[in-house]
C-alpha positions in Angstrom: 88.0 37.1 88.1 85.3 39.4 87.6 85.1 42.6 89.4 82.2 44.6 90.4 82.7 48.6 89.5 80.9 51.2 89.7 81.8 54.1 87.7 81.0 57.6 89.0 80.4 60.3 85.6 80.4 63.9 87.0 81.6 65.2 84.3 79.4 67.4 81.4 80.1 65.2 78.4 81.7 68.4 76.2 84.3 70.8 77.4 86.9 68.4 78.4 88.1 64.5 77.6 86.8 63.1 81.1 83.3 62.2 79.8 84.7 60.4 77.1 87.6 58.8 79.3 85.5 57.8 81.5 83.0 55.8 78.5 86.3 54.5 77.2 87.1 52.7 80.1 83.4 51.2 80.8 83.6 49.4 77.5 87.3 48.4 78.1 86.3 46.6 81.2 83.2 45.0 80.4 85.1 43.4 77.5 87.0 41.8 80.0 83.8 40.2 81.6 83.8 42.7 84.6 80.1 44.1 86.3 80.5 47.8 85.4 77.3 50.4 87.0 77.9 53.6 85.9 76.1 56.5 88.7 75.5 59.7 86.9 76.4 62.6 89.4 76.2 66.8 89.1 76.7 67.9 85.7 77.3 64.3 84.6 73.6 64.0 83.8 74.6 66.1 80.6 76.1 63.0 78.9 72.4 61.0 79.2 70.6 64.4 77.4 69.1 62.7 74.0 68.9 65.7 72.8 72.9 66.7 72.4 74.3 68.6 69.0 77.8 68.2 69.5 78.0 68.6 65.5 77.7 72.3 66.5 81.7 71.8 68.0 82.7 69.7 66.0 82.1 66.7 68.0 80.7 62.8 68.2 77.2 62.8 70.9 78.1 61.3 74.1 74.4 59.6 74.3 75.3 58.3 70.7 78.3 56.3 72.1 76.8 55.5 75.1 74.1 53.3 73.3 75.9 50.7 72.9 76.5 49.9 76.5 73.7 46.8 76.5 75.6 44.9 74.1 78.2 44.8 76.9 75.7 44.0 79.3 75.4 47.2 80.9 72.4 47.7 82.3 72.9 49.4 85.8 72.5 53.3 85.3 71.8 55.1 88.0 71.2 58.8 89.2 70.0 60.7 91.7 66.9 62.3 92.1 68.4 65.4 93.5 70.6 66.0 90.9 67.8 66.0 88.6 65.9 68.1 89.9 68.6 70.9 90.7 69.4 70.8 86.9 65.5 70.5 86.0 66.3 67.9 83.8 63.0 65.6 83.3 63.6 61.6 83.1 61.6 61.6 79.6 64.4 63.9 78.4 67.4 61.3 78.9 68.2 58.9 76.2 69.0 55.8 78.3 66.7 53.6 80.8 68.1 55.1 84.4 67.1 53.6 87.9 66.8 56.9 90.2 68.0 57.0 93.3 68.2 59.1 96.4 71.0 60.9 97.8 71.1 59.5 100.6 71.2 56.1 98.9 74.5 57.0 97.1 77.1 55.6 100.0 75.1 52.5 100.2 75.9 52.1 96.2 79.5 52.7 96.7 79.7 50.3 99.4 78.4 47.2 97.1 81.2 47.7 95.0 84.6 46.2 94.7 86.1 48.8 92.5 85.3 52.7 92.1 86.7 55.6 89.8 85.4 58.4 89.3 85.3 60.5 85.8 
């Protein structure tokens, strides 16, 4: 039975395993045919930066990984406006096709989903 989730990254994609855990997971469950949205909170906005050098710590780009996610039919990336602005990170600058959102338009999000973790 398929299962809408969204997943919630707030994590910087370098500095500890949750960004990574988190990407591990989507993929896991959208092989097993469930609706996976991924909302990019806070510092989580790091991991859609197309311009990362993890090379620099010895380490594999989080946008690099995270191309992949339309051959699993993930297509719902969202984040929000606010965020974006507090980090002045410009929409041209991220690496993946986003739908921005509001705020305020977060809970109503959470609320369409059946399933949500946070990473």
């Amino acid at each position: 039975m398929t299962k809408k989730i969204l997943i919630i990254a707030r994590s910087a994609p370098y500095g500890s395993s949750l960004a990574r855990e988190g990407l591990d997971y989507v993929l896991t469950s959208a092989a097993y045919d469930q609706k996976i949205c991924l909302l990019f909170l806070g510092d989580g906005l790091f991991q859609l930066l197309k311009e990362q050098q993890p090379k620099q710590i010895n380490l594999k780009s989080q946008i690099g990984a995270m191309e992949i996610l339309p051959l699993y039919d993930i297509e719902d990336l969202f984040v929000v406006e606010e965020d974006l602005l507090e980090r002045n990170i410009k929409q041209e600058t991220l690496g993946m096709e986003v739908k921005i959102i509001k705020r305020s338009e977060v809970s109503q999000l959470i609320n369409t989903q059946e399933k949500v973790l946070s990473f």
